[in-house]
C-alpha positions as CSV (number, residue, x, y, z in Angstrom):
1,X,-8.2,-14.1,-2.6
2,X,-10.0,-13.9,1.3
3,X,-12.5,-11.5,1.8
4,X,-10.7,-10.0,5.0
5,X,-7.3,-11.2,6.2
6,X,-6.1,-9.7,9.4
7,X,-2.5,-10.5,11.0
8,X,-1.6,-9.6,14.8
9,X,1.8,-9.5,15.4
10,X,4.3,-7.4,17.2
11,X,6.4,-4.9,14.9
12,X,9.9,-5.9,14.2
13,X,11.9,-6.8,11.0
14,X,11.3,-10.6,11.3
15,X,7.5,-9.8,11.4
16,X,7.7,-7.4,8.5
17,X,8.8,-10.2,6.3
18,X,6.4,-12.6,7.9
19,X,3.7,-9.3,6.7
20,X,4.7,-9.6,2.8
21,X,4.5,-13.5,3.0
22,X,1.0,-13.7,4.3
23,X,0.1,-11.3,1.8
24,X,0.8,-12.7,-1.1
25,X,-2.0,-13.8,-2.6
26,X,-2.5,-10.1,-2.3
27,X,0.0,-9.2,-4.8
28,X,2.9,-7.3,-4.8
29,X,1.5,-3.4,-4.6
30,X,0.0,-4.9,-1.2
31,X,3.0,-6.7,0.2
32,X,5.3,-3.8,-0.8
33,X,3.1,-0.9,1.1
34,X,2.3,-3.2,3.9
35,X,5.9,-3.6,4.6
36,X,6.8,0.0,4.3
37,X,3.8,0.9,6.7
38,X,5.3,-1.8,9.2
39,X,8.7,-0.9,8.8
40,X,7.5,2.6,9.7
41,X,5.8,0.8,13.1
42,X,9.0,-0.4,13.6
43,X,11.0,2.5,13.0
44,X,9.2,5.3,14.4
45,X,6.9,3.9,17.3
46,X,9.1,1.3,18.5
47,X,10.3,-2.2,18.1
48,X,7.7,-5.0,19.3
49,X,4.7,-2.8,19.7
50,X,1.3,-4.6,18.8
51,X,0.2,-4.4,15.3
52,X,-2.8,-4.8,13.5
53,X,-2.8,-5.3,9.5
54,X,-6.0,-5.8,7.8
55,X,-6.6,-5.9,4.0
56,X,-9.8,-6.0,2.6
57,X,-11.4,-5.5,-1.0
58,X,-13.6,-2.4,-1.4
59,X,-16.2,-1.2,-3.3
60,X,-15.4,-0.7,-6.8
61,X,-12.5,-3.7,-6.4
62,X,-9.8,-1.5,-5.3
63,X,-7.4,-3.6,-2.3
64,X,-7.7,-1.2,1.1
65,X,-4.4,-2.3,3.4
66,X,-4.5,-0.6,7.3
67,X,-1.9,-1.5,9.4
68,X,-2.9,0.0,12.8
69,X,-1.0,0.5,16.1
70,X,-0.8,2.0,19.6
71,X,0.3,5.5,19.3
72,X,-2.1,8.1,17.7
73,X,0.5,10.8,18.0
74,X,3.1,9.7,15.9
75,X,1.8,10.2,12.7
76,X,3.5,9.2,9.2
77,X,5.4,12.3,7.2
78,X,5.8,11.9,3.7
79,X,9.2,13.9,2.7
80,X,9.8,15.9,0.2
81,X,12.9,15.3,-1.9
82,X,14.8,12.4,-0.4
83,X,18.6,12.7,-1.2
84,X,20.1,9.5,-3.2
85,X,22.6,9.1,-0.5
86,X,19.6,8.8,2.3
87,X,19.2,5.5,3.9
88,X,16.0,5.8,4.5
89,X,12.7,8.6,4.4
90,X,11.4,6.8,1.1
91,X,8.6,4.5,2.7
92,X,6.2,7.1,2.2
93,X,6.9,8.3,-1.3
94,X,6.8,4.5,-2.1
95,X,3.3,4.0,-1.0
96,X,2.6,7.6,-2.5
97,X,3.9,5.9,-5.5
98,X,2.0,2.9,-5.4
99,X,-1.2,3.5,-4.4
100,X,-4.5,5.3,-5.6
101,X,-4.9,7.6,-2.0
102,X,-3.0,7.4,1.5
103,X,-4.3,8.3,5.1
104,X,-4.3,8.4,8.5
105,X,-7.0,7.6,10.9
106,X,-6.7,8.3,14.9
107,X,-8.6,7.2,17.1
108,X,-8.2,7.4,21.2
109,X,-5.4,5.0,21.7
110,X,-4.6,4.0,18.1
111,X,-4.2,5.3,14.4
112,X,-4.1,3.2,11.6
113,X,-2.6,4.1,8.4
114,X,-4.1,3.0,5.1
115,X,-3.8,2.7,1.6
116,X,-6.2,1.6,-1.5
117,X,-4.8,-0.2,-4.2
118,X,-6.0,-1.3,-7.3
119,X,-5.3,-5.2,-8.0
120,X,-3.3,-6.5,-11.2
121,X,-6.4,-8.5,-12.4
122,X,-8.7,-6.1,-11.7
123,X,-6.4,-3.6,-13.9
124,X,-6.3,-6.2,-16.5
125,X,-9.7,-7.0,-16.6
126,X,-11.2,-3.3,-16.6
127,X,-8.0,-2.9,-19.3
128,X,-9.7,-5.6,-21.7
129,X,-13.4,-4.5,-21.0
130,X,-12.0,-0.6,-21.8
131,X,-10.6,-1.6,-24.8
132,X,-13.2,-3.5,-25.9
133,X,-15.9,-0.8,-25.0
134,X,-13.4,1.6,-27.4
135,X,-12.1,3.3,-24.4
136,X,-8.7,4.9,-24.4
137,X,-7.1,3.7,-21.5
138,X,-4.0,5.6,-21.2
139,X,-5.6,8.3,-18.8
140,X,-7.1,7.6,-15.7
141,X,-10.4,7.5,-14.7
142,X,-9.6,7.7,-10.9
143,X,-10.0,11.4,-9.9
144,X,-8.5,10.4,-6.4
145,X,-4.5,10.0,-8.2
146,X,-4.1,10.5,-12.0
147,X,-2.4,7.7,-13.9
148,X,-1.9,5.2,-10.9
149,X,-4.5,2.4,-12.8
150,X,-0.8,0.3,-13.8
151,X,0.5,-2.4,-11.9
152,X,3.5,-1.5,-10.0
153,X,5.9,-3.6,-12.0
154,X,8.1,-0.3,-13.2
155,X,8.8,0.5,-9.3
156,X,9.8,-3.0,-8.9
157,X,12.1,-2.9,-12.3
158,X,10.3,-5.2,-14.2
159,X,10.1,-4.0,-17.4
160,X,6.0,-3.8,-17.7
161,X,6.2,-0.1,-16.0
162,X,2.9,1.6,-15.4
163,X,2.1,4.6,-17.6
């Protein structure tokens, strides 16, 4: 896995697609938020406006994503209570879903949403270590978000959901 990959690109559908490819050694947590958060580029700033996504690996070996862009003002809304006939407003709760904490960052000119992640092998490997040490590892030990230490294979409908 790079240290550091960053993408330019300019926000629309193809590029979001292009987003999840170059991110695949990544896994599929990172390619899944870093499509929703450049859909939402897309969507809600407008089509073929300059984007920056970076992903990193940070202390502790969670995955941070940021995908950044031109307009500080419009800032991302995570909504409450989606209806299942809604064709969209579920982004959001997906990378709510997915990842350990969420933000926003603004800065004159520029915001960048971001998301930490743990990584599948890291998950296994602390799993095996836990389990070895004697530790239960059906809780979390993440006081950031509760229970989100699983691999995201339930959201995806693979049948190895998190717990």
């Amino acid at each position: 896995m790079p240290p550091v990959t960053t993408l330019e690109l300019l926000a629309t559908p193809a590029g979001v697609s292009g987003v999840r490819r170059a991110l695949r050694p990544y896994g599929t947590d990172v390619q899944l938020c870093a499509s929703e958060l450049v859909t939402n580029v897309v969507r809600h700033v407008g089509e073929a406006v300059p984007v920056t996504v970076r992903v990193w690996r940070e202390e502790g070996g969670r995955i941070r994503l940021g995908v950044s862009d031109p307009d500080p003002r419009v800032l991302p809304v995570l909504v409450a209570g989606v209806g299942t006939e809604a064709e969209s407003g579920r982004g959001l709760a997906l990378v709510d879903a997915l990842a350990v904490r969420w933000g926003v960052e603004q800065e004159p000119g520029r915001k960048t949403v971001w998301c930490e992640l743990f990584t599948e092998t890291e998950t296994e490997t602390e799993t095996h270590a836990d389990a070895d040490a004697g530790i239960d590892t059906r809780t979390s030990r993440t006081p950031e978000r509760s229970g989100r230490r699983r691999p995201s294979a339930g959201a995806l409908g693979h049948s190895s959901a998190r717990s």
